[in-house]
MISE-803681 format. One record per residue (C-alpha): x, y, z. Coordinates in steps of 0.02 Angstrom, whole numbers, plus 50000, padded with zeros to 5 digits. Example, Ala and Ser with C-alpha at 12.3 -4.5 7.8 and 13.67 -1.06 7.14 Angstrom:
<atoms>
px->50615, py->49775, pz->50390 .
px->50684, py->49947, pz->50357 .
</atoms>
This chain:
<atoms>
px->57679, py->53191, pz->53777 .
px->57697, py->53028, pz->53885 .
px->57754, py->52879, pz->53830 .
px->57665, py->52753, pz->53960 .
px->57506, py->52684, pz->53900 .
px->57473, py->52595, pz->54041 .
px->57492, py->52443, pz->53964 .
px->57415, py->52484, pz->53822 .
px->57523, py->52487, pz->53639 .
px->57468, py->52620, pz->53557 .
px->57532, py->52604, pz->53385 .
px->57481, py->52585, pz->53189 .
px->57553, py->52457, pz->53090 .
px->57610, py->52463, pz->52912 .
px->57437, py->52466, pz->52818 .
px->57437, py->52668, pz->52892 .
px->57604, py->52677, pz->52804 .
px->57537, py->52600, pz->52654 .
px->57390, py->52706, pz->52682 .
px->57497, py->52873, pz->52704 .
px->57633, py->52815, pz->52565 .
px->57494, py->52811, pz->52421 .
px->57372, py->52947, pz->52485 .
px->57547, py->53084, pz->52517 .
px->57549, py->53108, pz->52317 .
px->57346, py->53128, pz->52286 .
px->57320, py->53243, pz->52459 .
px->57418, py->53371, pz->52373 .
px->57310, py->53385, pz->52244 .
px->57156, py->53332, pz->52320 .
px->57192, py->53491, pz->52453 .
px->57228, py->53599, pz->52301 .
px->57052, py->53547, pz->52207 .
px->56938, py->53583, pz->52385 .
px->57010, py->53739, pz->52414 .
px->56986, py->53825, pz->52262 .
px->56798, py->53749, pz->52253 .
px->56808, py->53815, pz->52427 .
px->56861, py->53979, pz->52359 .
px->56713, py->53987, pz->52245 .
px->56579, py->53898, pz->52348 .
px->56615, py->54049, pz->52490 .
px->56632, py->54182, pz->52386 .
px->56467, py->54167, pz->52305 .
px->56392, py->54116, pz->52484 .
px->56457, py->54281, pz->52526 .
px->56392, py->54367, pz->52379 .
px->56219, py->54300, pz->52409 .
px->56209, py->54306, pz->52591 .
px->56277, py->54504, pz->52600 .
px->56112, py->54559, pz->52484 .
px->55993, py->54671, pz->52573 .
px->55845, py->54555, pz->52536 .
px->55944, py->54386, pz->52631 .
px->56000, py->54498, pz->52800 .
px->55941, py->54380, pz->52939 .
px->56029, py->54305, pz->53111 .
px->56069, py->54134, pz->53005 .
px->56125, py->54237, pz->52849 .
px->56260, py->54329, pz->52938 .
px->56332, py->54184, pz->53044 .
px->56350, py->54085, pz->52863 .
px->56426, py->54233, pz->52819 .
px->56554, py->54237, pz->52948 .
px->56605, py->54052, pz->52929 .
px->56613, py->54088, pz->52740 .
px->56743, py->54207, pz->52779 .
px->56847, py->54112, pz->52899 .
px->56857, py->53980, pz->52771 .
px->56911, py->54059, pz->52625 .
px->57047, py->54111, pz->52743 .
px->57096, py->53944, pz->52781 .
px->57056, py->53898, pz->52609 .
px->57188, py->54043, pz->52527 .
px->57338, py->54007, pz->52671 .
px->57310, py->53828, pz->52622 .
px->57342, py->53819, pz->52424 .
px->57522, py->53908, pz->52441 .
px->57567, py->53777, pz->52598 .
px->57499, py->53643, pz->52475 .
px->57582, py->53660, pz->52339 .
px->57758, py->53699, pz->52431 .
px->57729, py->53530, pz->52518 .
px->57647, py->53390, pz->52408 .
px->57650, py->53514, pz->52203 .
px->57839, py->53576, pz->52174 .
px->57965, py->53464, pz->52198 .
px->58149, py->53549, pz->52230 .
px->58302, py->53516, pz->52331 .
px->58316, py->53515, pz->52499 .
px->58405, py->53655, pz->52513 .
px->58262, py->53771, pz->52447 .
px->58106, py->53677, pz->52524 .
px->58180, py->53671, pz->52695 .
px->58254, py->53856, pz->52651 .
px->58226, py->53979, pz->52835 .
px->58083, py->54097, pz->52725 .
px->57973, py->53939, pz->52689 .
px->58013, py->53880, pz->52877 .
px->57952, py->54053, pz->52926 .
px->57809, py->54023, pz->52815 .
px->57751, py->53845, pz->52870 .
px->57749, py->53926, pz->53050 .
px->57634, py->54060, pz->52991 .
px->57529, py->53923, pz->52940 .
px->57519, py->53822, pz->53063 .
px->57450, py->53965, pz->53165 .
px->57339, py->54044, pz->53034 .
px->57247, py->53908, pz->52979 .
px->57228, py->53843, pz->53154 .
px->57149, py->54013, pz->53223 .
px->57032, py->54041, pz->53088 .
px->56966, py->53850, pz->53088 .
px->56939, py->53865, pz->53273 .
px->56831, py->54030, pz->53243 .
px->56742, py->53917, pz->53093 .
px->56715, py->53777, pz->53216 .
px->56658, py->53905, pz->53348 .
px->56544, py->53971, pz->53225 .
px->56452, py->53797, pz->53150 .
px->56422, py->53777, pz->53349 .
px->56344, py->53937, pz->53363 .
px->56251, py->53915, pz->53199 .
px->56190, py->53753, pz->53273 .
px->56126, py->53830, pz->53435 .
px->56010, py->54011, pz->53329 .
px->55951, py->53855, pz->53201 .
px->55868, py->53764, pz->53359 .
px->55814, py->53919, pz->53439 .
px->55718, py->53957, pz->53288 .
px->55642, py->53785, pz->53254 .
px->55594, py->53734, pz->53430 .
px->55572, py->53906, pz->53518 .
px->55511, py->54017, pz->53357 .
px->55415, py->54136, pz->53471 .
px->55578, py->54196, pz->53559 .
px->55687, py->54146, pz->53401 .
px->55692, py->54375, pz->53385 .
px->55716, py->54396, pz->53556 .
px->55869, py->54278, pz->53579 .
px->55942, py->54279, pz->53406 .
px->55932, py->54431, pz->53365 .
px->56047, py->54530, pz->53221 .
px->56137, py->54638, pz->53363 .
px->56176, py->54477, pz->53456 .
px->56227, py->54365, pz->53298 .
px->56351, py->54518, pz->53251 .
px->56402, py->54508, pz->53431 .
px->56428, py->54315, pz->53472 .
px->56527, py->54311, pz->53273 .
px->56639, py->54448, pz->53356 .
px->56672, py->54330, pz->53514 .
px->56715, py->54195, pz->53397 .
px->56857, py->54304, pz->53304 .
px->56923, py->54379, pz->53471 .
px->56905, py->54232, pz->53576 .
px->56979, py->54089, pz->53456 .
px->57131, py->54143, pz->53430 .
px->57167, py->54179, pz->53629 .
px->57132, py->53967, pz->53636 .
px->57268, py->53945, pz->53538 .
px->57387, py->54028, pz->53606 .
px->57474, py->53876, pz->53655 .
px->57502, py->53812, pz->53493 .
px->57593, py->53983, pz->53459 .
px->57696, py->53962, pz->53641 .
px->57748, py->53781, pz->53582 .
px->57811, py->53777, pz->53384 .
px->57977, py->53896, pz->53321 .
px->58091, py->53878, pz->53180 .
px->58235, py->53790, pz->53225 .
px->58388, py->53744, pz->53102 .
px->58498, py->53566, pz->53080 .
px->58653, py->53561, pz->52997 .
px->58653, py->53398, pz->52881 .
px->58754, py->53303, pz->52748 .
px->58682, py->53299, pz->52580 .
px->58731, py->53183, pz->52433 .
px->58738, py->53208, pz->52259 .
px->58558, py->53144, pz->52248 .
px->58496, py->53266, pz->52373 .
px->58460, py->53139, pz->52517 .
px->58537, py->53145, pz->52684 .
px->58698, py->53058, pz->52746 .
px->58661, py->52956, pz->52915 .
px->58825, py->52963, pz->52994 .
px->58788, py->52846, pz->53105 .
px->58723, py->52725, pz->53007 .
px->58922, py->52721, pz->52927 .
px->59004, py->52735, pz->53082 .
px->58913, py->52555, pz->53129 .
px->58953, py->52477, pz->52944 .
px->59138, py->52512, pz->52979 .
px->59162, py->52677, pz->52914 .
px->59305, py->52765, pz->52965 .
px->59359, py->52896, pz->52849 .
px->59239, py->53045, pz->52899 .
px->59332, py->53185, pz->52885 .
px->59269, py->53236, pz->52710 .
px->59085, py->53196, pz->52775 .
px->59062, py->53382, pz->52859 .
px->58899, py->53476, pz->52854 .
px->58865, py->53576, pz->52683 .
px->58674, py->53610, pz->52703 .
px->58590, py->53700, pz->52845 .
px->58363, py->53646, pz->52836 .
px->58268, py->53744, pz->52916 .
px->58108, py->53655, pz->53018 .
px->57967, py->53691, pz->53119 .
px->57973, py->53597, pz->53284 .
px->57927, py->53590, pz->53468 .
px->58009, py->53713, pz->53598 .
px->58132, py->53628, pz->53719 .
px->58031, py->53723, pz->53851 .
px->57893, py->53650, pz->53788 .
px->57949, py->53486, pz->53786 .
px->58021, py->53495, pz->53964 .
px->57874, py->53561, pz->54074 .
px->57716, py->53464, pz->53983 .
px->57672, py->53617, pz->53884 .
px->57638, py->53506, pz->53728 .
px->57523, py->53415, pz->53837 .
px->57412, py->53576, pz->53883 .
px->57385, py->53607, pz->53699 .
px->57343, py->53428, pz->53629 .
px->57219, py->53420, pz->53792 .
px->57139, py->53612, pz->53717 .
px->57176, py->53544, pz->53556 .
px->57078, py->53379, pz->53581 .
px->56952, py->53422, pz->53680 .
px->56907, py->53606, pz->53674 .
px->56932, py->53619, pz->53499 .
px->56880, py->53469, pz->53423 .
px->56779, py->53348, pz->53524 .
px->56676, py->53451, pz->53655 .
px->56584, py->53539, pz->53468 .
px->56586, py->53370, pz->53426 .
px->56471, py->53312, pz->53574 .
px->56380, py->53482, pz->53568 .
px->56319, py->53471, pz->53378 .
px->56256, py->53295, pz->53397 .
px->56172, py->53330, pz->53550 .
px->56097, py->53472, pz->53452 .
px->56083, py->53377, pz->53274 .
px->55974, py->53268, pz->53376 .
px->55887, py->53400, pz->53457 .
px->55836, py->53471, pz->53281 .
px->55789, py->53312, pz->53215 .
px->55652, py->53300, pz->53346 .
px->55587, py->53483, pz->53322 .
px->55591, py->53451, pz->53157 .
px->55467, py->53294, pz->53159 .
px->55376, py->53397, pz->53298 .
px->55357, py->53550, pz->53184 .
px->55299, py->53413, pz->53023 .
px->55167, py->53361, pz->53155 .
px->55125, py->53535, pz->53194 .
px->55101, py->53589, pz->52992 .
px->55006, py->53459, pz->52951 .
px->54875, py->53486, pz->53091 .
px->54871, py->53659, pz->53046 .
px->54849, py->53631, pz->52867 .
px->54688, py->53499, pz->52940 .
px->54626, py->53639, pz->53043 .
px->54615, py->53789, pz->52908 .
px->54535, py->53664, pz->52800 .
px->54408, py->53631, pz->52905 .
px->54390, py->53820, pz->52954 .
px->54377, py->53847, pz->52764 .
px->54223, py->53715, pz->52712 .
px->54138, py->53810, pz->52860 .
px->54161, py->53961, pz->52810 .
px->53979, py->54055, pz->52743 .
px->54097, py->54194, pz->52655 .
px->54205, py->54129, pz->52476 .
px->54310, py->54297, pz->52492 .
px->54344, py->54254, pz->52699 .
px->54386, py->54074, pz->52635 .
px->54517, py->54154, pz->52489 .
px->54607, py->54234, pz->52624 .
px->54634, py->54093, pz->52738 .
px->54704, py->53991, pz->52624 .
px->54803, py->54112, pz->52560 .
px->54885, py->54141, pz->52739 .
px->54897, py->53991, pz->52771 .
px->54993, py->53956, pz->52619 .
px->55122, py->54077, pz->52653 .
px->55106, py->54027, pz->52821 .
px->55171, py->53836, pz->52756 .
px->55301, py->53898, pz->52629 .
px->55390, py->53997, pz->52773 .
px->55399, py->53842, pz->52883 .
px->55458, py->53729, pz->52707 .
px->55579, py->53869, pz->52698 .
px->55628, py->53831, pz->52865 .
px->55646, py->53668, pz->52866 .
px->55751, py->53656, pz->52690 .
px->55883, py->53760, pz->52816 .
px->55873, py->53674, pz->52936 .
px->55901, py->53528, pz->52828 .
px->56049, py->53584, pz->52746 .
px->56121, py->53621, pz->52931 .
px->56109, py->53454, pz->52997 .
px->56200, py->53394, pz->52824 .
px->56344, py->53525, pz->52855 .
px->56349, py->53469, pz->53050 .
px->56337, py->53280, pz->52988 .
px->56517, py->53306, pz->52894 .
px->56570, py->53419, pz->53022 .
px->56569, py->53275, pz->53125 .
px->56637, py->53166, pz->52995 .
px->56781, py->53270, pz->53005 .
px->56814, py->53334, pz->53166 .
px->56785, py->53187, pz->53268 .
px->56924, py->53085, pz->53202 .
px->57039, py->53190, pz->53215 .
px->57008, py->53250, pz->53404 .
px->57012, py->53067, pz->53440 .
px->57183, py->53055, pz->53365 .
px->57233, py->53184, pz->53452 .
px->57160, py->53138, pz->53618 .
px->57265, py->52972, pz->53613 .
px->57422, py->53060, pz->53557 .
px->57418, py->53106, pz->53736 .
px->57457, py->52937, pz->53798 .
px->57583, py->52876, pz->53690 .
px->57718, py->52990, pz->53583 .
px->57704, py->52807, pz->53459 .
px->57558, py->52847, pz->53420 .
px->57566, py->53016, pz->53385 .
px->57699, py->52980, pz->53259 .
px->57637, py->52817, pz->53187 .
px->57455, py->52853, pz->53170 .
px->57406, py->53055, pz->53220 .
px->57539, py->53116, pz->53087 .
px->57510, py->52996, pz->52952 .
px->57328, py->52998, pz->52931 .
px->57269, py->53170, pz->53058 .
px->57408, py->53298, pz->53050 .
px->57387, py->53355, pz->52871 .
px->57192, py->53321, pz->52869 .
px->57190, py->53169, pz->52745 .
px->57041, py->53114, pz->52797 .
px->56923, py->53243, pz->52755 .
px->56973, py->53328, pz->52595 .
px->56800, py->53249, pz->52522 .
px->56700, py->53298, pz->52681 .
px->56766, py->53473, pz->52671 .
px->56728, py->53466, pz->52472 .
px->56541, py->53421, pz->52506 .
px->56511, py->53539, pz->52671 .
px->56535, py->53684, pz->52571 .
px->56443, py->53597, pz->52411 .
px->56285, py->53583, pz->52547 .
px->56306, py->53760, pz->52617 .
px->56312, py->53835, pz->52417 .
px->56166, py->53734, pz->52361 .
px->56056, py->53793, pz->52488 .
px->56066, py->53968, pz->52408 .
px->55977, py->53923, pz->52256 .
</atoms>
């Protein structure tokens, strides 16, 4: 990543570092708390959603982002707990199995978020198809295509981030650590006048996950913070408000609609000559208005899960975006409030609170 900003100083001052020093300690448990509500909250979406009598188009996507999330959600709580939850030495959290694991991780949980992102888009595109174009909602959304576009989201996603794989290994650093388990800065004595360093030799070996040096030398790291950025978190981003406000409109336009229709039968009704004939109009139309109310409660609870989508996505791509300019801002603001997803633990919390409570 460059480190001309044109200028421009990119950097966070030292009310992030306050921010990040007393949020570190309440993330971990914060994470810990969403993801096993997440964990529940999906698994009875999943449970509901899989019954013979709730098979539809919108029923199956939610089903397929209910399963990429309980995937993040379960690779999560481990990675959690071995970073913010149990405290040990040095020795054993930056051990080469845990290094090995925390690489996992950072490729797991990226894939399937990307196919969950891919699939809130997609969710967001059948919901306005069936809203604002209900007479070819069958034709275009149809269960064979929903089973086929959640397949393209599980094959395709983790192709985009290939990168990410390309640019992260586990690489090792031989330190010097005290009695009290923190690291000896050699330099720091050589410049204080500290001469007698022959006892000071290495007698720990941490194991980290970091960049590629191939990766830093030809701009890779720049390829994937542009995908990263853009592809995966802002171009949804524009997409789903686009479409939030899209549905918002054929939502008021299908209110309008109901309410003329509900004018119209009544009408059709004090005309009518026959009471049976009258009986079953209203009773049609009835059902006719609970199906759209049913409607319309979905849609509803979409545009709440898009609304903290956005919430949480959009930050974060922006962080990322304007990593790309400046390597100080990447380290003093993306990794103290984006990298580890501080700011949406209660975003996440309520998206899947909104996507459970429309089931009942």
């Amino acid at each position: 990543m460059s480190n001309e900003t044109g200028g421009w100083n990119l950097t966070c001052g030292s009310g992030v570092d306050g921010f990040h020093t007393f949020y570190v300690p309440i993330h971990g448990w914060a994470a810990l708390v969403v993801c096993v509500y997440g964990l529940i909250a999906n698994g009875l979406n999943i449970a509901v959603l899989t019954r013979r009598e709730m098979r539809s188009p919108t029923n199956t996507i939610l089903t397929g982002l209910a399963v990429a999330d309980m995937l993040v959600m379960l690779d999560y709580i481990p990675y959690a707990v071995h970073s913010y939850l149990y405290h040990r030495s040095k020795r054993e959290r930056y051990s080469y199995a845990w290094a090995v694991f925390v690489l996992f991780h950072s490729f797991f949980s990226q894939v399937f978020h990307t196919i969950s992102i891919c699939l809130t888009v997609t969710l967001a595109v059948w919901r306005y198809i069936a809203v604002a174009h209900p007479q070819k909602n069958r034709e275009w959304c149809s269960q064979p295509r929903t089973k086929w576009a959640i397949a393209a989201a599980y094959f395709i996603c983790p192709i985009i981030c290939i990168p990410g794989y390309i640019a992260t290994e586990v690489t090792s650093r031989s330190v010097i650590l005290d009695s009290d388990d923190h690291e000896v800065n050699v330099s720091v004595l050589v410049a204080s006048g500290v001469t007698n360093l022959v006892s000071l030799e290495p007698n720990a070996t941490l194991y980290l996950v970091s960049q590629t040096k191939s990766s830093q030398n030809d701009g890779f790291m720049d390829i994937y913070m542009w995908i990263y950025s853009l592809v995966i978190k802002l171009i949804p981003c524009i997409a789903l408000t686009i479409l939030s406000l899209r549905l918002i409109k054929a939502l008021i336009d299908a209110k309008k609609r109901r309410k003329k229709l509900t004018s119209t039968t009544m009408l059709k009704m004090e005309e009518s000559v026959s009471v049976s004939e009258g009986k079953k109009r209203k009773r049609r139309a009835s059902r006719m208005m609970d199906k759209e109310k049913q409607t319309d409660r979905t849609t509803k609870m979409l545009l709440a899960v898009l609304l903290l989508f956005l919430l949480t996505e959009f930050p974060q791509g922006t962080l990322g975006l304007l990593s790309l300019w400046s390597q100080d801002f990447f380290r003093t603001c993306y990794v103290k409030l984006g990298k580890d997803g501080y700011m949406c633990d209660a975003f996440t919390a309520l998206s899947f609170c909104a996507r459970t409570k429309s089931l009942f």
